[in-house]
FINURO-24996 format. One record per residue: x, y, z of N, C-alpha, C in turn. Coordinates in steps of 0.1 Angstrom, whole numbers, plus 5000, padded with zeros to 4 digits. Layout:
% FINURO-24996
XYZXYZXYZ;...
This chain:
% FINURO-24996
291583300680291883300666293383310664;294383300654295183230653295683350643;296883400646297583500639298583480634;298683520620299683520614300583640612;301683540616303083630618303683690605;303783820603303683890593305783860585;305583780574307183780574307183850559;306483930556307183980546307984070544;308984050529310284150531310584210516;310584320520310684420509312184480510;312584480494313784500490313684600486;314484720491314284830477315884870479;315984890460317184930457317185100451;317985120461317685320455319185310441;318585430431319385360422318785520414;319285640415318785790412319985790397;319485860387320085870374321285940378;321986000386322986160387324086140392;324586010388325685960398327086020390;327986120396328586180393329986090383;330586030392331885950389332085900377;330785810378330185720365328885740364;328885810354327285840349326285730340;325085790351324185630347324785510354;325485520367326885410372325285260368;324285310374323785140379323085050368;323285170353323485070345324185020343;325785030342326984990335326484820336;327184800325327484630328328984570333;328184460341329384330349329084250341;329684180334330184030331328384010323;328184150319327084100307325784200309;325884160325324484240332324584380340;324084450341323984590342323684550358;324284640364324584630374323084600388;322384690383320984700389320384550383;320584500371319884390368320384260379;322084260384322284180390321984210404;321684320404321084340419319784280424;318684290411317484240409317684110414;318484040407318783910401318983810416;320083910423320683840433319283900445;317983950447317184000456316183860455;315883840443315283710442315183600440;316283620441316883450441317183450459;316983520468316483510483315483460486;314783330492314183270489313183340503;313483440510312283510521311883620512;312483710506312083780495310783820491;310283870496308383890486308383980479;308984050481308984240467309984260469;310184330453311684390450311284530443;311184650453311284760443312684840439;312484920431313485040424313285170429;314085220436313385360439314485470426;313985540417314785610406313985710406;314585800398313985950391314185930376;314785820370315485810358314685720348;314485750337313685690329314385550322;315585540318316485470315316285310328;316685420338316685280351315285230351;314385280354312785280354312785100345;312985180330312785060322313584950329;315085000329315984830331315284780347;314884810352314284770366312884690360;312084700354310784660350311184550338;312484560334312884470320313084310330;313684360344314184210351313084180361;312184280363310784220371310484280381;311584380385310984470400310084570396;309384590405307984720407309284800404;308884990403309285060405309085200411;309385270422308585380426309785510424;308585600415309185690412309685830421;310985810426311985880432311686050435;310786130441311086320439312386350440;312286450429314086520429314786560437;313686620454314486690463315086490469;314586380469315386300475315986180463;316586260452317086200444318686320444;319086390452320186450450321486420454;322986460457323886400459324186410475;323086470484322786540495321886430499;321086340488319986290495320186160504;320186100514320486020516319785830515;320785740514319285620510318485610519;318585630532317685630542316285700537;316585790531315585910528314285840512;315185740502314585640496314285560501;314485470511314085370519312485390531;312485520535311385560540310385610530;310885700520309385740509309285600504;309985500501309185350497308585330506;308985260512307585240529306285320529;306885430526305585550527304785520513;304785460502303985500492303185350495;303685210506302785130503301585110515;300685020509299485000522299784940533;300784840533301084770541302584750547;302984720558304284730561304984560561;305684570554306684470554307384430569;307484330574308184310585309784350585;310384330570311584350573312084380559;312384530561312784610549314384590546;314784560534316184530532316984670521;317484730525318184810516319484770508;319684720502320384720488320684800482;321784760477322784900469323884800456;322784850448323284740433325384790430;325184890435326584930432327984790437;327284690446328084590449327484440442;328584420433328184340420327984220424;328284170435328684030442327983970449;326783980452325784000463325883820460;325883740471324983590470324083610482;322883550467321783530475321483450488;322683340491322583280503323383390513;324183450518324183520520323183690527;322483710517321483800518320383730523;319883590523318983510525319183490542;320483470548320883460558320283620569;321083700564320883850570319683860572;318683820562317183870565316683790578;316883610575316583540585316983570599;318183630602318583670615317683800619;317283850610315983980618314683910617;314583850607312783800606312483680619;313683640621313683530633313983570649;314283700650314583780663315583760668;317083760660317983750663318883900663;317883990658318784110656317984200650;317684310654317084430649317584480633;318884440634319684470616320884390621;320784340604321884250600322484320586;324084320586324284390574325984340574;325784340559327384290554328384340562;329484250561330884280562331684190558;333484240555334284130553335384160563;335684110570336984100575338284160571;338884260578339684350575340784340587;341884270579342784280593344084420590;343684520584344584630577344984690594;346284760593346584860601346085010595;345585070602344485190600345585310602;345285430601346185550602345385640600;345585740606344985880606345785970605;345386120602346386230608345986340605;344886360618344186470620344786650624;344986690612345886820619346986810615;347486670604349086680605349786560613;349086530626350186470630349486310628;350486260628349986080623349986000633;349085910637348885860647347985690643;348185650649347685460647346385490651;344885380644344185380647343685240650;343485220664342285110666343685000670;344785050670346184970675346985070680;348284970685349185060693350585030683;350885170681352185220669353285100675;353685080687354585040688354684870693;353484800686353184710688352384620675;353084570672352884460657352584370658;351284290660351584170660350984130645;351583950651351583900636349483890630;349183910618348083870609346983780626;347783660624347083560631346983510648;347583640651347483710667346583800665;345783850658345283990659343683970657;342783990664341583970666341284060653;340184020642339684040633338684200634;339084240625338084380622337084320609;336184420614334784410600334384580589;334884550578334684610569333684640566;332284760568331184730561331084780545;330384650540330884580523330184740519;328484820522327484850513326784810507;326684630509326084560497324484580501;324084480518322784500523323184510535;321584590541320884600550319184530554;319884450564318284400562317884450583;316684550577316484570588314884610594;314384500604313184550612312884670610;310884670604310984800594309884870604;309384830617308784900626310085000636;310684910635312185010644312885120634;313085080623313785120613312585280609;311785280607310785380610310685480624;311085420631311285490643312385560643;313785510640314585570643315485690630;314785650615315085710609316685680601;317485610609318185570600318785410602;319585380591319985190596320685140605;320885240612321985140625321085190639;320385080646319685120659319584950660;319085000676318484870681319984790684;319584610684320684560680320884540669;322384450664322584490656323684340655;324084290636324284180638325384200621;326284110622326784090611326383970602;326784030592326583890579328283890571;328783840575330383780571330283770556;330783810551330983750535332883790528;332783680520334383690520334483800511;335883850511336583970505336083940490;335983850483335883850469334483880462;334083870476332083920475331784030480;333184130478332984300488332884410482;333584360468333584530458332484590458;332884710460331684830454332584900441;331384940438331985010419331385140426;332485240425332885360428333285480418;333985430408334785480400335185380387;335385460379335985370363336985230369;338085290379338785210378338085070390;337085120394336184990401335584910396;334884970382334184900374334984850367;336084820362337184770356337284650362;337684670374337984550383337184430383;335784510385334384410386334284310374;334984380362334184370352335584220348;336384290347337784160352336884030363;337084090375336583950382335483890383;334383950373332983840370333483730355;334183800351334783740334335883570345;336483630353336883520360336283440369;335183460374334383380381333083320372;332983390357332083330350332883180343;334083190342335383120337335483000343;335683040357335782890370337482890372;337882880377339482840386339882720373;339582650367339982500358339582540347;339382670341339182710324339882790320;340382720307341382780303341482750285;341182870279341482940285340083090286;338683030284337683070286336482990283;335683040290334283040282334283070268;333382960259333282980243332683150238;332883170232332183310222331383280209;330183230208329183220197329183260189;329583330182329283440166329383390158;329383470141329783470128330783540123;330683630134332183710125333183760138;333783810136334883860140335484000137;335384090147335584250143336484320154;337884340146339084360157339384540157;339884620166340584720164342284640162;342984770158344084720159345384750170;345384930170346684950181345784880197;346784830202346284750217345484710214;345284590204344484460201345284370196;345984380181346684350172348484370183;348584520188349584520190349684550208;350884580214350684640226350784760226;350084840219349784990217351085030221;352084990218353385120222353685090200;354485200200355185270187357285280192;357685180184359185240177358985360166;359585470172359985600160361485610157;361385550143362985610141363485770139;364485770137364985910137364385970124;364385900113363585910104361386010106;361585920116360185940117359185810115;359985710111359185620109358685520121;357685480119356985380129357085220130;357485180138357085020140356585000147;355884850149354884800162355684650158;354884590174354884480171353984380177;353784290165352484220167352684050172;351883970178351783830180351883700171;352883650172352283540154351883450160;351383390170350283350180348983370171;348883510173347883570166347183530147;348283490146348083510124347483340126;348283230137347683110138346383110139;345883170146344483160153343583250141;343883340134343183390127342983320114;344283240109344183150099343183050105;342582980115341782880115341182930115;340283050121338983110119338683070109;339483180098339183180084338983060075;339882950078339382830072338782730075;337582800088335982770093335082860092;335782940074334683040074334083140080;334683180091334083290101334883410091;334083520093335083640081335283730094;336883760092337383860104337783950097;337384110103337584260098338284320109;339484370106340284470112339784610108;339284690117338684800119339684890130;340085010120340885090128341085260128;341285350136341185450135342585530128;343485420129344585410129344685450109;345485560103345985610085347185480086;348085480096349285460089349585290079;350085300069350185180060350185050072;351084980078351084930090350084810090;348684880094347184830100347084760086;347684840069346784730061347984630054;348884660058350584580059349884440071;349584420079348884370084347884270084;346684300081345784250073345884200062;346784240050347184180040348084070045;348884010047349683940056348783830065;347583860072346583800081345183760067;345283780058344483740047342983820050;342783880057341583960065341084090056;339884110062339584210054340084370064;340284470059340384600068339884740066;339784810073339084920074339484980083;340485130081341385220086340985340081;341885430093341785540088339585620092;338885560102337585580102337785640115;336885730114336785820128335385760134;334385740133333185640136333485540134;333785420140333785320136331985200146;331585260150330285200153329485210140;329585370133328985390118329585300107;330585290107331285230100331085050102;331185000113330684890112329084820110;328384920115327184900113326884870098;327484960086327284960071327884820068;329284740077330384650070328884520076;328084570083327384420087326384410083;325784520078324384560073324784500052;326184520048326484480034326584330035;326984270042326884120046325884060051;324384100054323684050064323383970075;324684050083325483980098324184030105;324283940114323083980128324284020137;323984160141324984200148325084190164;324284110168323384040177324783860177;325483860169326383750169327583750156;328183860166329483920160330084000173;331283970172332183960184332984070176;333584220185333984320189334984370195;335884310191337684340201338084470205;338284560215338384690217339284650231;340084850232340584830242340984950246;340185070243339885220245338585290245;338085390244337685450243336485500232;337785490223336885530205336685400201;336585280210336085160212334585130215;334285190223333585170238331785200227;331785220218330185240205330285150197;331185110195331285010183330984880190;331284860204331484750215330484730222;329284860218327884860224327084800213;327284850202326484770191326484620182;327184550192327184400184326784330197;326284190198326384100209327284100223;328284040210329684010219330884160218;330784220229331784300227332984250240;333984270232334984200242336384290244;336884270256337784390258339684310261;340584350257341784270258342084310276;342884200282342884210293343584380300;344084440291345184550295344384720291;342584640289341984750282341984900296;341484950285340985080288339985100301;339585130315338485110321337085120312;337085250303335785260300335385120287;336385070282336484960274335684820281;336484810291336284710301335184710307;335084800307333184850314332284850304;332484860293331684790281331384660278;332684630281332784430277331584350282;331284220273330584110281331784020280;332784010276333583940280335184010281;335683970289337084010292338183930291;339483920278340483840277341383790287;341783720287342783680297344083720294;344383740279345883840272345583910272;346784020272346384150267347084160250;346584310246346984340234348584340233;348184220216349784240216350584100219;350284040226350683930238349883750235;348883810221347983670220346683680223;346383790226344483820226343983780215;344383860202343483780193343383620194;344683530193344783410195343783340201;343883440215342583380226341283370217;340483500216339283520209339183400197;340083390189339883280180339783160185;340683140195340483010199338982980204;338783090214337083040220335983070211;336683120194335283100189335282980184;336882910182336882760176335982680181;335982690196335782590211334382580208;333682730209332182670210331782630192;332182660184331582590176332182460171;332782380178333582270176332282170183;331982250203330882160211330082220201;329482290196328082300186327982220175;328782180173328782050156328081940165;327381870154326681750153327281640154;327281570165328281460168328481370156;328081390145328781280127329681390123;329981510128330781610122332281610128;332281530144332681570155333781380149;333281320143333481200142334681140130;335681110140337281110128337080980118;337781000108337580920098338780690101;337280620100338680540112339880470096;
């Protein structure tokens, strides 16, 4: 009788609510999608792939894990702590199912970059018996340093010996991204490195892990440029009806002239007043919304023909009433921010968009990220790409010059 060779491969991404740095980290959003969604995203699109679970304690993740299609198994607290390790999620999944997967892959959504060819590879080098585990790396040709006790000393080289980048036999960085590893061995030994053991190469720009605010910043920057492409410029279109700006570090580059007086100046883009004037006479209505009393913000707006609203300590409350009096779908209305007292107002519309010089927690909000920063022509930007997509959205007799 005639046996079938068992290739299935189970993905589980541990993904516990309690993550200190960045709280709720594996929701944040990259370049639109929440972090764990692109983890989903990039597990299945692996074409060896047969199950993708979630291992959580958290009710929030639970849902966003079932919203993109993975099973979910619910996490116990003693192995959901900062003590717990993923090994320790990776075995209670194994343990809660009937059948064993030939080759369990561990995943860690925290690395935004995952290609599925790539991860598709790693698995095939174990499911084909090329290696007990296969697991990321990028190539690291850094000089290393220690200094145990104080005193400093070279690592993995000799201090008094330099050679050049392309004399120097290659090191491997491991990314965190995956682990794909033989789940009869991997059960044996208890944790992911046994047996032999195999690399999966992937270049530096497919290595970040999101660690910290200022990693998710980064991410959130280099998905806005790879959603862009190397030949766009100066973005991807932005779809909306309206337009809803902050003003200090949007409008301006958040620094202040104080005279001796006491008085204030800023200074703003006239880049900017071009790009707002077309909006406006394609009918999109733009509101400067600011936290900001000083005359200035509506010195400003009067001048920019726009409507304003200063001096608000809520401004997510405050906008919500300015779209709810208009019957904007706020679902397609674009959100310029680039701080903090940003970061609600920039959850509640579609498009929330962050100037290139934002804030991390700003930027970690965005689905889209400017290429200016505030001050420098951002608004300009935004206007332009809402020109762009509704220019390709007109009906080619609209699009058509008078001969």
């Amino acid at each position: 009788m005639k046996t079938t060779r068992n290739e299935n491969v189970l993905v589980v991404i541990p993904a516990r609510g309690g993550s200190k740095a960045i709280p709720l980290k594996n929701l944040r959003p990259v370049g639109g999608r929440s972090l764990l969604a692109r983890g989903i995203e990039a597990a299945y699109a692996a074409p060896s792939v047969t199950d993708v679970v979630v291992s959580t304690d958290h009710s929030q993740i639970r849902n966003e894990a079932h919203a993109h299609g993975a099973r979910v198994i619910d996490r116990p607290a003693a192995l959901a702590s900062d003590q717990a390790t993923s090994e320790s999620a990776l075995l209670h999944a194994l343990d809660t199912l009937e059948s064993q997967p030939a080759v369990v892959v561990l995943l860690q959504c925290t690395s935004p970059f995952i290609d599925p060819a790539h991860l598709e590879s790693a698995i095939r080098t174990v499911l084909d018996g090329g290696a007990d585990v296969c697991f990321s790396v990028t190539e690291d040709h850094s000089f290393l340093w220690a200094a145990p006790d104080g005193a400093v000393q070279a690592v993995g080289h000799e201090a008094a010996f330099r050679p050049r980048r392309q004399d120097r036999e290659p090191q491997y960085r491991e990314t965190g991204a995956f682990y794909a590893l033989r789940t009869d061995r991997f059960r044996e030994a208890g944790h992911r490195f046994f047996g032999s053991l195999a690399f999966q190469v992937v270049p530096p720009a497919d290595a970040p892990e999101v660690d910290s605010f200022e990693d998710l910043a980064l991410a959130c920057t280099q998905a806005a440029r790879r959603e862009a492409g190397p030949a766009a410029e100066p973005g991807p279109g932005i779809d909306v009806d309206a337009l809803v700006t902050d003003f200090d570090g949007v409008h301006t580059n958040d620094l202040a002239l104080v005279a001796q007086d006491g008085s204030e100046y800023v200074t703003v883009s006239r880049s900017d007043g071009m790009g707002v004037s077309r909006l406006r006479r394609d009918g999109v209505p733009v509101l400067i919304l600011s936290t900001e009393t000083h005359p200035v913000v509506a010195a400003r707006a009067a001048k920019l023909g726009v409507e304003v609203i200063h001096g608000v300590d809520d401004k997510a409350a405050r906008l919500a009433a300015w779209l709810a009096e208009r019957g904007l779908d706020p679902a397609r209305v674009a959100y310029v921010g680039n701080d903090v007292n940003d970061v609600a107002a920039m959850g509640s519309v579609g498009w929330p968009i962050a100037v290139a010089d934002a804030r991390p927690e700003a930027l970690a909000a965005a689905r889209v990220v400017l290429r200016k920063p505030g001050g420098r022509g951002a608004v300009r930007e935004v206007c332009e790409r809402i020109l762009d997509t509704q220019t390709r959205s007109a009906p080619p007799a609209l699009l058509a010059t008078t001969p």
